[in-house]
mmJSON file of the N, C-alpha and C atoms, coordinates in Angstrom:
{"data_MODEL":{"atom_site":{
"group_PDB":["ATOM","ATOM","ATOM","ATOM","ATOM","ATOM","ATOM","ATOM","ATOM","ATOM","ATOM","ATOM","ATOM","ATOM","ATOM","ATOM","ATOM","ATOM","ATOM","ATOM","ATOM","ATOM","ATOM","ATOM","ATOM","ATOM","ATOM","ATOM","ATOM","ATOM","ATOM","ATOM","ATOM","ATOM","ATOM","ATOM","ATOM","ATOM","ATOM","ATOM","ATOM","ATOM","ATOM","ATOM","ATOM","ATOM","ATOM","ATOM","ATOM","ATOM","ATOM","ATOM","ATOM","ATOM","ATOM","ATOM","ATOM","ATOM","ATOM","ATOM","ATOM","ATOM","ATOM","ATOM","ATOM","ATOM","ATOM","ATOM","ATOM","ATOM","ATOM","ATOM","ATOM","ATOM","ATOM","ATOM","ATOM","ATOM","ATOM","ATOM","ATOM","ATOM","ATOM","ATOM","ATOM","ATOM","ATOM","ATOM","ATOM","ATOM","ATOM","ATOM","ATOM","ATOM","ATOM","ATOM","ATOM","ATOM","ATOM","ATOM","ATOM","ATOM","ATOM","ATOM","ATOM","ATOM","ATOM","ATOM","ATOM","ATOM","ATOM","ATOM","ATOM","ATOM","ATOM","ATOM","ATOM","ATOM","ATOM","ATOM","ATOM","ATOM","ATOM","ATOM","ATOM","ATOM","ATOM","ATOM","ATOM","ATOM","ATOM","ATOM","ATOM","ATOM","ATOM","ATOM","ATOM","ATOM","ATOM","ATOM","ATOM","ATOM","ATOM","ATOM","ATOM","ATOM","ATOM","ATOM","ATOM","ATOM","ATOM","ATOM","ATOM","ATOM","ATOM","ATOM","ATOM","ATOM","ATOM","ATOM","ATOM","ATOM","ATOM","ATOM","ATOM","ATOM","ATOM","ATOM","ATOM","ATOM","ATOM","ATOM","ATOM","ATOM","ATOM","ATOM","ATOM","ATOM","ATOM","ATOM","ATOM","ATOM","ATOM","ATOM","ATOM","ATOM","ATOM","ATOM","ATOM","ATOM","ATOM","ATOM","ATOM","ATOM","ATOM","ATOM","ATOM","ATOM","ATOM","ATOM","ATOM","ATOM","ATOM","ATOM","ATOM","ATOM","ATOM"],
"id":[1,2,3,4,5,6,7,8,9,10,11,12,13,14,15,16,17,18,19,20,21,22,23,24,25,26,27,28,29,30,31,32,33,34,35,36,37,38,39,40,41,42,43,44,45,46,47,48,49,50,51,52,53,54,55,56,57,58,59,60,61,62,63,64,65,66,67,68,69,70,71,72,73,74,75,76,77,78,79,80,81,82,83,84,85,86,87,88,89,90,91,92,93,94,95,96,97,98,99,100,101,102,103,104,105,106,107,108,109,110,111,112,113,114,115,116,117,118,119,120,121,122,123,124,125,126,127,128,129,130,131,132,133,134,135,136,137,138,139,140,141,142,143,144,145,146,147,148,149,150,151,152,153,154,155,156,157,158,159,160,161,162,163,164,165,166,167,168,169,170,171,172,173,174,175,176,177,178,179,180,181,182,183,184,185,186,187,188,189,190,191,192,193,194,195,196,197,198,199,200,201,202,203,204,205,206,207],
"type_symbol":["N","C","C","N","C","C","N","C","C","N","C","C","N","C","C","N","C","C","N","C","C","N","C","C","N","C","C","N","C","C","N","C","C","N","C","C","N","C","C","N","C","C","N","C","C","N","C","C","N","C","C","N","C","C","N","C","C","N","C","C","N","C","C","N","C","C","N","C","C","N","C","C","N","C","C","N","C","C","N","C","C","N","C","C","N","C","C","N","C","C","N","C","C","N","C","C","N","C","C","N","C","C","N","C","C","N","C","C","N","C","C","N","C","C","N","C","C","N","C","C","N","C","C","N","C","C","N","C","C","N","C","C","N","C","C","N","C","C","N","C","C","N","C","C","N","C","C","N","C","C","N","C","C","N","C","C","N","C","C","N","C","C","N","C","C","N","C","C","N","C","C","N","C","C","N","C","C","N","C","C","N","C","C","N","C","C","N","C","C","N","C","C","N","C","C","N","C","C","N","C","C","N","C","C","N","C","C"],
"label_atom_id":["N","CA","C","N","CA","C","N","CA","C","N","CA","C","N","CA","C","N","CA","C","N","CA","C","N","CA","C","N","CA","C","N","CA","C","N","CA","C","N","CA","C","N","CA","C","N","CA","C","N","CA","C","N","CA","C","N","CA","C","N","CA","C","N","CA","C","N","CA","C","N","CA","C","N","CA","C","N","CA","C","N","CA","C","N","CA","C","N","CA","C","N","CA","C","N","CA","C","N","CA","C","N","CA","C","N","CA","C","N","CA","C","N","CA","C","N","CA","C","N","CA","C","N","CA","C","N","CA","C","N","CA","C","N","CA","C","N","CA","C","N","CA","C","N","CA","C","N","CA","C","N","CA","C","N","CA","C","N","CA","C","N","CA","C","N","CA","C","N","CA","C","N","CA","C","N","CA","C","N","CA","C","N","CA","C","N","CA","C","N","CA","C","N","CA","C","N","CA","C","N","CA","C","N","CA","C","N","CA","C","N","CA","C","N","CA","C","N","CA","C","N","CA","C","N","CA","C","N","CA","C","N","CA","C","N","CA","C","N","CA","C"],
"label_alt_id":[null,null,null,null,null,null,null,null,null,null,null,null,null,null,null,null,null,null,null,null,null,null,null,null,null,null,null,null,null,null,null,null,null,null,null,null,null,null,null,null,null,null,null,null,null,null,null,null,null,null,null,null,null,null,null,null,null,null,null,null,null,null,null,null,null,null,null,null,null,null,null,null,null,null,null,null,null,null,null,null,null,null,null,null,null,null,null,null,null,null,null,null,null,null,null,null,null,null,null,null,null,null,null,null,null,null,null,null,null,null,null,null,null,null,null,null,null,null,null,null,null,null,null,null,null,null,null,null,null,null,null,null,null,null,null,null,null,null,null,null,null,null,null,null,null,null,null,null,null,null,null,null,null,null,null,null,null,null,null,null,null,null,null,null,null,null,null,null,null,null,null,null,null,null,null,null,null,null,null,null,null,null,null,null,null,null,null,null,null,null,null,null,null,null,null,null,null,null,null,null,null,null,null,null,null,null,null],
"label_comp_id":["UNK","UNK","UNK","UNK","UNK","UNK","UNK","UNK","UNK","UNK","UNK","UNK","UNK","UNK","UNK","UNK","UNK","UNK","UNK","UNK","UNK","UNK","UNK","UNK","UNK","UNK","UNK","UNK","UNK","UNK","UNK","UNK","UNK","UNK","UNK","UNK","UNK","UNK","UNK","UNK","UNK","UNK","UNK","UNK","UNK","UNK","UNK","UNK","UNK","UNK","UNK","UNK","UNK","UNK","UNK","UNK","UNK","UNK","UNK","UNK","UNK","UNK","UNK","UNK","UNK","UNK","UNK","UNK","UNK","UNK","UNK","UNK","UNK","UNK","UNK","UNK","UNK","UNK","UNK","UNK","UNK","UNK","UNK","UNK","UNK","UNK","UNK","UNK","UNK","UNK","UNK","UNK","UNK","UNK","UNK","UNK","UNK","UNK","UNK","UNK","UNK","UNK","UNK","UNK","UNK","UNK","UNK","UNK","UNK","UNK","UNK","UNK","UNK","UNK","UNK","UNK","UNK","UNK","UNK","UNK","UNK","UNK","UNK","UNK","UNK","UNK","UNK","UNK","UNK","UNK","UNK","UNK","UNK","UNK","UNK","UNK","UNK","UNK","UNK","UNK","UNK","UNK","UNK","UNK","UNK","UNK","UNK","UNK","UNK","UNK","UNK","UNK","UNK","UNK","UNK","UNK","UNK","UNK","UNK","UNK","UNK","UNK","UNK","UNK","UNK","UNK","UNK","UNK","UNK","UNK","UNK","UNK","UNK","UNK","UNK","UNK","UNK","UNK","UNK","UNK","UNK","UNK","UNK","UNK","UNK","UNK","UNK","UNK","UNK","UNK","UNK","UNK","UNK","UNK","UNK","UNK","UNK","UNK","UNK","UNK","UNK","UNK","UNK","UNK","UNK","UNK","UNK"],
"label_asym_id":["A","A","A","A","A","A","A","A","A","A","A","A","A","A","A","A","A","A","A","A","A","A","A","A","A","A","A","A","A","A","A","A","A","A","A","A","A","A","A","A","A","A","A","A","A","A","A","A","A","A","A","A","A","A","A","A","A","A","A","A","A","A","A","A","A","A","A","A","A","A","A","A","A","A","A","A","A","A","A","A","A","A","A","A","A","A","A","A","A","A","A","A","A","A","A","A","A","A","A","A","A","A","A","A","A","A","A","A","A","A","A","A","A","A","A","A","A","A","A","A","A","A","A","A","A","A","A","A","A","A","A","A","A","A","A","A","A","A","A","A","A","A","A","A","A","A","A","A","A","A","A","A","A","A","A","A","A","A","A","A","A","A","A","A","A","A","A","A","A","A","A","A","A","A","A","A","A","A","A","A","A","A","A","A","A","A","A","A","A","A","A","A","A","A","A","A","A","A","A","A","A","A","A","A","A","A","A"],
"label_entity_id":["1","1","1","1","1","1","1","1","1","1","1","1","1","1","1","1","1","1","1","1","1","1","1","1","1","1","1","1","1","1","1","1","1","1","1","1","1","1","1","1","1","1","1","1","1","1","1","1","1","1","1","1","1","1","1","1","1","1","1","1","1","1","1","1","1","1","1","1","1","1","1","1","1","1","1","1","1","1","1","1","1","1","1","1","1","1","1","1","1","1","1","1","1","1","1","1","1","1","1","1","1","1","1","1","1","1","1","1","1","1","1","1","1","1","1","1","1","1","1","1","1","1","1","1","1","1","1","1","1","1","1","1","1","1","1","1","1","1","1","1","1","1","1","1","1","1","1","1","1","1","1","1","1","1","1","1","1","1","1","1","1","1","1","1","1","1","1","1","1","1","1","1","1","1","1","1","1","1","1","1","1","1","1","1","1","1","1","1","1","1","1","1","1","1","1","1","1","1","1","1","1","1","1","1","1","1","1"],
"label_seq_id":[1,1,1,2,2,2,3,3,3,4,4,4,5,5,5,6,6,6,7,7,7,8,8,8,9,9,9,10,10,10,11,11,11,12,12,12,13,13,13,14,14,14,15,15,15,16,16,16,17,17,17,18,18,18,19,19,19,20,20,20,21,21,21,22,22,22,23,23,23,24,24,24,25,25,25,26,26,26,27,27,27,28,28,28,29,29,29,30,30,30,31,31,31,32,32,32,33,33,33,34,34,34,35,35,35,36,36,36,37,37,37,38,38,38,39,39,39,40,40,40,41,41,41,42,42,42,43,43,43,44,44,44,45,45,45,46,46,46,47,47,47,48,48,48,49,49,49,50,50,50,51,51,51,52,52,52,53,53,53,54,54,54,55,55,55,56,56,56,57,57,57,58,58,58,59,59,59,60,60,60,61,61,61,62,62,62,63,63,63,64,64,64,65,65,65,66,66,66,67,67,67,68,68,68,69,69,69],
"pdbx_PDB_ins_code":[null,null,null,null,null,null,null,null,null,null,null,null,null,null,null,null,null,null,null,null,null,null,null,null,null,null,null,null,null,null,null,null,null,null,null,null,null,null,null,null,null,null,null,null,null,null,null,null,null,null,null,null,null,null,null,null,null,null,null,null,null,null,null,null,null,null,null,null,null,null,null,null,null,null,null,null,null,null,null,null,null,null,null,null,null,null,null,null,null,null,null,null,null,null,null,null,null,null,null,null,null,null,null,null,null,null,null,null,null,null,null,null,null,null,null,null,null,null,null,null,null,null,null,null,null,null,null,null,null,null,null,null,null,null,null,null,null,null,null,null,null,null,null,null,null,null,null,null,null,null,null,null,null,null,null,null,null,null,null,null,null,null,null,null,null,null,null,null,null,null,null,null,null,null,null,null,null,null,null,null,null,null,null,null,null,null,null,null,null,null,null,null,null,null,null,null,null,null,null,null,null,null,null,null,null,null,null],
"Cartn_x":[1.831,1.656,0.227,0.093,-1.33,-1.738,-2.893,-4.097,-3.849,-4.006,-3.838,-2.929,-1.802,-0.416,-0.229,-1.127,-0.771,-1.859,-3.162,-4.034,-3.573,-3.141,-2.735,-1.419,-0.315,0.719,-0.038,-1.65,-1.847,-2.674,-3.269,-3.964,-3.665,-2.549,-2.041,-2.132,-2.007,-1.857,-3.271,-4.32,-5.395,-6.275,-5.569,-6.83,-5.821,-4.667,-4.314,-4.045,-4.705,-5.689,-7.192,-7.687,-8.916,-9.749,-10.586,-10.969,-10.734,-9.1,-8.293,-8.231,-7.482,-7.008,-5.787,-5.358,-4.173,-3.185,-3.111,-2.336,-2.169,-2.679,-1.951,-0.833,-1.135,-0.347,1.234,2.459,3.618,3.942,4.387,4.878,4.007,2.76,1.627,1.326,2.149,1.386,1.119,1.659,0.996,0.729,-0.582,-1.243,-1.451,-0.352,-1.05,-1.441,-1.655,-2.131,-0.363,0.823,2.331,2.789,2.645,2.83,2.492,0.996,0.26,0.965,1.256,1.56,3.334,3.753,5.679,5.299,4.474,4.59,3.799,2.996,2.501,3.746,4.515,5.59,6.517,6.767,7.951,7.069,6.358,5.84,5.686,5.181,5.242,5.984,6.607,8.091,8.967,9.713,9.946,9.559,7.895,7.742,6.964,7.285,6.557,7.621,8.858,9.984,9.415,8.424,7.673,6.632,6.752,6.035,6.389,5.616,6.107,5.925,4.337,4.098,3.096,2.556,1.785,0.464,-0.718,-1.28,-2.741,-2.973,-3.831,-4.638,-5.998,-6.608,-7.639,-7.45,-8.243,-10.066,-9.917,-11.336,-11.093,-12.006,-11.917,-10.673,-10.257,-9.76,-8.194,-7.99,-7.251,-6.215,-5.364,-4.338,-3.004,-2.13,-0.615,-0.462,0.692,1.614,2.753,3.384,4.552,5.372,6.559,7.385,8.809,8.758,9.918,10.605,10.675,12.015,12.028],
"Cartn_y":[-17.418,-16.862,-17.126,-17.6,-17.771,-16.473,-16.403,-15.345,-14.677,-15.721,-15.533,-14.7,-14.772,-14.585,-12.968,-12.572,-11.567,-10.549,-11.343,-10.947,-10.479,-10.921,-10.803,-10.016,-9.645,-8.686,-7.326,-7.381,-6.005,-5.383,-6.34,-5.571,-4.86,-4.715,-3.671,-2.211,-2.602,-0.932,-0.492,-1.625,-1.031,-0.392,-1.027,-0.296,1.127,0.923,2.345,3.857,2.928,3.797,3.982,2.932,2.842,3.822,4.783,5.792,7.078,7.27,8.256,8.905,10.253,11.326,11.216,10.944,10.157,11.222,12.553,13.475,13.648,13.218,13.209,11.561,10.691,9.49,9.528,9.64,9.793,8.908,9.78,9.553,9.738,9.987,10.072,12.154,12.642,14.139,14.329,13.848,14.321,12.844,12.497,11.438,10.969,10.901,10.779,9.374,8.674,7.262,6.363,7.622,6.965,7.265,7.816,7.84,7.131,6.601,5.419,4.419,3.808,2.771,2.907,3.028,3.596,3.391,4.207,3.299,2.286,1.786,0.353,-0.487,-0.487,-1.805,-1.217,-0.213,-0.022,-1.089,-0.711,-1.402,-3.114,-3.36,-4.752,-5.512,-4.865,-5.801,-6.49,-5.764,-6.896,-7.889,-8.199,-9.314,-10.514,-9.876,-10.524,-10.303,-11.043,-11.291,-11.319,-11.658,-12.274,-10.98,-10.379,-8.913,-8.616,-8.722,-7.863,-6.41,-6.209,-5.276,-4.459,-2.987,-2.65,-2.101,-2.432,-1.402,-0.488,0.462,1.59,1.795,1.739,2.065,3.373,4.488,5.565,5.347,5.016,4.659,3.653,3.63,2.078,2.346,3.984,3.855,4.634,5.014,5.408,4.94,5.377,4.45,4.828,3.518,3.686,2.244,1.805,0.711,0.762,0.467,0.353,-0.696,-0.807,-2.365,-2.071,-1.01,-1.329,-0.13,0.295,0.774,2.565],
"Cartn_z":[-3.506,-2.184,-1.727,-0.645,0.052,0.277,-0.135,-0.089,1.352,2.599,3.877,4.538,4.181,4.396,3.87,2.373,2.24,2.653,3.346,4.137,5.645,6.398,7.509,7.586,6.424,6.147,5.875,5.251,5.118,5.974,7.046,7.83,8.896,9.27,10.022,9.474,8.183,7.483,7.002,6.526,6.548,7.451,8.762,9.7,10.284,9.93,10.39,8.629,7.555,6.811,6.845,7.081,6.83,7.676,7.245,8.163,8.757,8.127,8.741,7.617,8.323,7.548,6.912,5.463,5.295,5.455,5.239,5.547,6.969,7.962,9.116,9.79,8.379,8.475,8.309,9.031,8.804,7.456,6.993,5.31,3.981,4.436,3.685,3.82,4.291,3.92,2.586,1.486,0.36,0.113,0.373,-0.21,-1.935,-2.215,-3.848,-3.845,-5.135,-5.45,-5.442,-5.896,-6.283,-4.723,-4.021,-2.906,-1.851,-1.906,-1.115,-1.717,-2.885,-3.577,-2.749,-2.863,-2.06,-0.684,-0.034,1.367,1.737,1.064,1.332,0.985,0.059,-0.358,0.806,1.004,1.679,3.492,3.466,4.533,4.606,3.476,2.99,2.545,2.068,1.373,1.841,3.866,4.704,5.008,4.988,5.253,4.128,2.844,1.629,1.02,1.007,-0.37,-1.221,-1.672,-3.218,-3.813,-2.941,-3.592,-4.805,-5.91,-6.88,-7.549,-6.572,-7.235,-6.185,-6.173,-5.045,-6.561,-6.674,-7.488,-6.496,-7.089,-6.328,-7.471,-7.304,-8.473,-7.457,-8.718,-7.974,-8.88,-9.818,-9.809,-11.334,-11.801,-13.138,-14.097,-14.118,-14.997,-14.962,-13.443,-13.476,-11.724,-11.879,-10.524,-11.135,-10.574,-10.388,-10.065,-10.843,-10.603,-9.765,-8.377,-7.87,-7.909,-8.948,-8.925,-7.765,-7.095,-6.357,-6.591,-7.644,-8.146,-7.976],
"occupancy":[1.0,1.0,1.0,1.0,1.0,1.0,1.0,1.0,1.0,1.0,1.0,1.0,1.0,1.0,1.0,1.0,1.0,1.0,1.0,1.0,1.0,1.0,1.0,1.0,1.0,1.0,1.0,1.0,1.0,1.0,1.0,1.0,1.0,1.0,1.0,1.0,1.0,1.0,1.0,1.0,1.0,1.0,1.0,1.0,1.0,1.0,1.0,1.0,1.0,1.0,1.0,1.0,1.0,1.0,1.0,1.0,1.0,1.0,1.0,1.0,1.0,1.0,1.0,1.0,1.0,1.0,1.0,1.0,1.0,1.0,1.0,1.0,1.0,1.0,1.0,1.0,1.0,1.0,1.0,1.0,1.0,1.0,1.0,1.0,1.0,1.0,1.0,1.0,1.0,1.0,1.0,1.0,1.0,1.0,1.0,1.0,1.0,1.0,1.0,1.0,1.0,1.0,1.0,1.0,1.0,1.0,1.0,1.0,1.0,1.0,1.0,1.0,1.0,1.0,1.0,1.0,1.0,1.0,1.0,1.0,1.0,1.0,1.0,1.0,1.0,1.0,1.0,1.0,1.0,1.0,1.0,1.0,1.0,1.0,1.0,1.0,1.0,1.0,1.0,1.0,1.0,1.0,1.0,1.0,1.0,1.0,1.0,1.0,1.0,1.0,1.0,1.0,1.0,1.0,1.0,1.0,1.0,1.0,1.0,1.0,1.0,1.0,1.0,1.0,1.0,1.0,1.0,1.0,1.0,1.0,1.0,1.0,1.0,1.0,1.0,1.0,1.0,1.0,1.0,1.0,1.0,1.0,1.0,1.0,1.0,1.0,1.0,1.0,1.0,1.0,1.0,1.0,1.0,1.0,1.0,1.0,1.0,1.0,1.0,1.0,1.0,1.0,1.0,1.0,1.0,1.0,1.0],
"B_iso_or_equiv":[0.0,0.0,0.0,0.0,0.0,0.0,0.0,0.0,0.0,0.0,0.0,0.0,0.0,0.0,0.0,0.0,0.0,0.0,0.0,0.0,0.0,0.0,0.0,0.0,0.0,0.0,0.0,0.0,0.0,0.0,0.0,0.0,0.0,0.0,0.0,0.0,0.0,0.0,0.0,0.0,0.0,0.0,0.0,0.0,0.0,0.0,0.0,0.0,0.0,0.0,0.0,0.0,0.0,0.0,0.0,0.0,0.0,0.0,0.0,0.0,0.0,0.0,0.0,0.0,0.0,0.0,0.0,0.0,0.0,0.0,0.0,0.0,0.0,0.0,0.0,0.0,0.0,0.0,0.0,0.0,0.0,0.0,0.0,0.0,0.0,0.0,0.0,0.0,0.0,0.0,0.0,0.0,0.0,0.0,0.0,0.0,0.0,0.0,0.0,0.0,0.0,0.0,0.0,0.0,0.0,0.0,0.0,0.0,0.0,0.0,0.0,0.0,0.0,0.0,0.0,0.0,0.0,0.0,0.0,0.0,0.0,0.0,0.0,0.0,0.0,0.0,0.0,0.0,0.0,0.0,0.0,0.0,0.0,0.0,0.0,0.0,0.0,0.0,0.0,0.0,0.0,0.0,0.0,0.0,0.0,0.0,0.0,0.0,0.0,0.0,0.0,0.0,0.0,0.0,0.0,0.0,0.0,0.0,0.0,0.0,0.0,0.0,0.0,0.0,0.0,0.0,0.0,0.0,0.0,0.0,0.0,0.0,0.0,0.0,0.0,0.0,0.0,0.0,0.0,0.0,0.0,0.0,0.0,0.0,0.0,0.0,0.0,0.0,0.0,0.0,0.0,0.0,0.0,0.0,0.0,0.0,0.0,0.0,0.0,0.0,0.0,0.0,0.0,0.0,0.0,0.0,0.0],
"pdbx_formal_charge":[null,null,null,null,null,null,null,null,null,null,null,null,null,null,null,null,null,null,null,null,null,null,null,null,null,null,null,null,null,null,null,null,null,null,null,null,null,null,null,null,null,null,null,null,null,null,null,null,null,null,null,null,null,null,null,null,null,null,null,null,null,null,null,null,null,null,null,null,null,null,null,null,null,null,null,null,null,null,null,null,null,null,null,null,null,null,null,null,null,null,null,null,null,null,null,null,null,null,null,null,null,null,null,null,null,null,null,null,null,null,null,null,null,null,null,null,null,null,null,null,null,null,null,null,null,null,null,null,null,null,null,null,null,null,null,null,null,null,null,null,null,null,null,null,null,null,null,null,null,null,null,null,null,null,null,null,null,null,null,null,null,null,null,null,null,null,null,null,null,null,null,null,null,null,null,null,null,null,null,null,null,null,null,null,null,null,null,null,null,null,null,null,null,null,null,null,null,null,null,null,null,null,null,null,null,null,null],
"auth_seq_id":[1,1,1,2,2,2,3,3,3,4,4,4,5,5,5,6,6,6,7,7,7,8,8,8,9,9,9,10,10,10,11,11,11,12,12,12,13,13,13,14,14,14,15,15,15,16,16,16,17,17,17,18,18,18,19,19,19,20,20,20,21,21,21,22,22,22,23,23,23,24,24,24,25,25,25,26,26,26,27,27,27,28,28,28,29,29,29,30,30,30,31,31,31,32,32,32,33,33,33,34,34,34,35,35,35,36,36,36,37,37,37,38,38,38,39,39,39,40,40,40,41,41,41,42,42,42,43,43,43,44,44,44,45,45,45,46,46,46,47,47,47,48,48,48,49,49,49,50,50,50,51,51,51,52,52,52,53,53,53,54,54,54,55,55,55,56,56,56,57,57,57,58,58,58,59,59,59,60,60,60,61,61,61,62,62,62,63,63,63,64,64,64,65,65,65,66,66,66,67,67,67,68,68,68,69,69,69],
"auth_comp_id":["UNK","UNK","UNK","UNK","UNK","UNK","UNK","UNK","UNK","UNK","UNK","UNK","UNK","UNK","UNK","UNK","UNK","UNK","UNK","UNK","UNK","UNK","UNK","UNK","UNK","UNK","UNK","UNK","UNK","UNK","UNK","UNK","UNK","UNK","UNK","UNK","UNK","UNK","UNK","UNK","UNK","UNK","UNK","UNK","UNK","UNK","UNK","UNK","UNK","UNK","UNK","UNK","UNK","UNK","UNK","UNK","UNK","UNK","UNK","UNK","UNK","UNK","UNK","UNK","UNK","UNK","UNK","UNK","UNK","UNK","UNK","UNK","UNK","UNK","UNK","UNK","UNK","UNK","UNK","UNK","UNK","UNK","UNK","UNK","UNK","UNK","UNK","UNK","UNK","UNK","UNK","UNK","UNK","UNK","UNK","UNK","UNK","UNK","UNK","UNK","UNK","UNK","UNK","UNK","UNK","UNK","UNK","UNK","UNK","UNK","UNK","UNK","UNK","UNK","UNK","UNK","UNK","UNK","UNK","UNK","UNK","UNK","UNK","UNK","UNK","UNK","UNK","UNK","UNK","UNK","UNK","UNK","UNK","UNK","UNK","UNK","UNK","UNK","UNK","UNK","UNK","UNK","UNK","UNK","UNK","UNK","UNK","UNK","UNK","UNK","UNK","UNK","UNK","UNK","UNK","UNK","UNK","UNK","UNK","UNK","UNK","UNK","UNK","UNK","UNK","UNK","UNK","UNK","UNK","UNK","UNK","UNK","UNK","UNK","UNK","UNK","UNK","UNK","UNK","UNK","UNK","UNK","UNK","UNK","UNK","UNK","UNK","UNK","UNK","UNK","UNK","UNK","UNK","UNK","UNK","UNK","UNK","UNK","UNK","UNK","UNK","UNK","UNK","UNK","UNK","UNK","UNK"],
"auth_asym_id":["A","A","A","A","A","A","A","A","A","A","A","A","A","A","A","A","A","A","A","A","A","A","A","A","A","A","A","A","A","A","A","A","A","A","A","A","A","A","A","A","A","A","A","A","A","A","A","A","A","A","A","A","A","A","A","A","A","A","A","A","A","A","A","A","A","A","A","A","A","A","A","A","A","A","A","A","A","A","A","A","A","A","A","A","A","A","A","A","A","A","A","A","A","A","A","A","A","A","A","A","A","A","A","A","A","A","A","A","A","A","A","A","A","A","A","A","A","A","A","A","A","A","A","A","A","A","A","A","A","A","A","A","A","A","A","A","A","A","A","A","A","A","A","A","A","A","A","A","A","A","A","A","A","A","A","A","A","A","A","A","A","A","A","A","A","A","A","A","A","A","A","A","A","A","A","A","A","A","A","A","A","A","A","A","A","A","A","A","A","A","A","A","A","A","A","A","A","A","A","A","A","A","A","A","A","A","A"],
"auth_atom_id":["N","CA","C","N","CA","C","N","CA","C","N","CA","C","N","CA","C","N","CA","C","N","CA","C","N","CA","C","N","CA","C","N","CA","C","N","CA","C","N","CA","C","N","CA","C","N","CA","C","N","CA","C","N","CA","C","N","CA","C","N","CA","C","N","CA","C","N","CA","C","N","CA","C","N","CA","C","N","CA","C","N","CA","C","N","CA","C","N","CA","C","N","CA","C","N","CA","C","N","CA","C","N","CA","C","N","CA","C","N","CA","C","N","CA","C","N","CA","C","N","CA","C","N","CA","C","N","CA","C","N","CA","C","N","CA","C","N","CA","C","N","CA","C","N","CA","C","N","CA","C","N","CA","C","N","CA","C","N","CA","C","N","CA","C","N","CA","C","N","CA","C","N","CA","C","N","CA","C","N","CA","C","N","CA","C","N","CA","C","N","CA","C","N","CA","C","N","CA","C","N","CA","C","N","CA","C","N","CA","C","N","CA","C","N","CA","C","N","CA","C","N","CA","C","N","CA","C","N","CA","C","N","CA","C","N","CA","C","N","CA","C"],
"pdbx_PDB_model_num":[1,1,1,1,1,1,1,1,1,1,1,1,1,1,1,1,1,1,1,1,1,1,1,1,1,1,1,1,1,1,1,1,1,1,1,1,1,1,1,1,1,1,1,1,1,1,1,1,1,1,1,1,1,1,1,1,1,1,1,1,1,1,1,1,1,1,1,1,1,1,1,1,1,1,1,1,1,1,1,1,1,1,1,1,1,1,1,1,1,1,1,1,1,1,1,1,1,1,1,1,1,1,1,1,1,1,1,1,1,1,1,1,1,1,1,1,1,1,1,1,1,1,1,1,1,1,1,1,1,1,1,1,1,1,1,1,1,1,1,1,1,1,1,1,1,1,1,1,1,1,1,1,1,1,1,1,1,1,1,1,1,1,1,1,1,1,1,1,1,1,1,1,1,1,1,1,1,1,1,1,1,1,1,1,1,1,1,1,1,1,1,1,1,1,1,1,1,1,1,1,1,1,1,1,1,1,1]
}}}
Protein backbone atom coordinates (compact mmCIF):
# COMPACT_ATOMS: atom_id res chain seq x y z
CA UNK A 1 0.00 0.00 0.00
CA UNK A 2 1.35 3.50 -0.83
CA UNK A 3 2.20 5.51 2.14
CA UNK A 4 0.01 8.28 0.30
CA UNK A 5 -3.11 6.56 -0.08
CA UNK A 6 -3.17 5.58 3.52
CA UNK A 7 -2.18 9.20 4.23
CA UNK A 8 -4.94 10.89 2.62
CA UNK A 9 -7.66 7.90 4.01
CA UNK A 10 -6.60 9.15 7.49
CA UNK A 11 -6.76 12.61 7.39
CA UNK A 12 -10.17 13.25 7.60
CA UNK A 13 -10.27 11.59 10.95
CA UNK A 14 -7.25 13.18 12.26
CA UNK A 15 -8.26 16.57 12.04
CA UNK A 16 -11.65 15.79 13.33
CA UNK A 17 -9.49 14.20 16.43
CA UNK A 18 -6.78 16.19 16.53
CA UNK A 19 -7.46 18.91 19.15
CA UNK A 20 -10.82 17.92 20.28
CA UNK A 21 -12.56 16.59 23.05
CA UNK A 22 -12.80 12.90 22.13
CA UNK A 23 -15.81 12.33 24.38
CA UNK A 24 -17.84 14.71 22.59
CA UNK A 25 -16.84 12.70 19.16
CA UNK A 26 -19.94 10.40 18.14
CA UNK A 27 -18.87 6.94 18.98
CA UNK A 28 -15.98 7.91 21.03
CA UNK A 29 -17.88 8.77 24.53
CA UNK A 30 -15.81 6.39 26.24
CA UNK A 31 -12.56 7.05 24.61
CA UNK A 32 -10.46 4.12 25.45
CA UNK A 33 -7.17 3.17 23.36
CA UNK A 34 -9.72 -0.40 22.15
CA UNK A 35 -12.27 1.91 21.40
CA UNK A 36 -10.26 4.61 19.32
CA UNK A 37 -8.60 1.58 17.64
CA UNK A 38 -12.68 0.13 16.55
CA UNK A 39 -13.59 3.36 15.22
CA UNK A 40 -10.69 4.32 13.28
CA UNK A 41 -10.93 0.76 11.20
CA UNK A 42 -14.52 0.97 11.24
CA UNK A 43 -13.88 4.30 9.50
CA UNK A 44 -11.05 3.10 7.39
CA UNK A 45 -11.69 -0.10 6.31
CA UNK A 46 -14.22 1.04 3.48
CA UNK A 47 -11.81 2.57 1.79
CA UNK A 48 -8.49 0.48 2.55
CA UNK A 49 -9.47 -3.35 1.70
CA UNK A 50 -5.87 -4.10 2.66
CA UNK A 51 -6.13 -2.87 6.20
CA UNK A 52 -4.95 -5.24 8.42
CA UNK A 53 -4.59 -3.86 11.39
CA UNK A 54 -5.38 -0.37 13.46
CA UNK A 55 -2.54 -0.04 16.41
CA UNK A 56 -2.80 2.88 19.28
CA UNK A 57 0.05 3.15 21.36
CA UNK A 58 -0.74 5.04 24.67
CA UNK A 59 2.83 5.57 25.52
CA UNK A 60 6.23 3.12 24.79
CA UNK A 61 4.85 0.56 26.45
CA UNK A 62 1.55 0.26 26.46
CA UNK A 63 -1.60 0.45 23.60
CA UNK A 64 -3.91 -1.98 21.81
CA UNK A 65 -3.94 -3.98 18.66
CA UNK A 66 -7.27 -3.90 16.40
CA UNK A 67 -7.40 -6.88 13.65
CA UNK A 68 -11.03 -6.48 12.78
CA UNK A 69 -12.56 -8.91 14.72
Amino acid sequence: MDFSDLKAAFKPLYEQLDHNYLNEIEGLENPTSENLAIWIWQRLKPNLPLLSKVEIKETCTSGCVYCGE
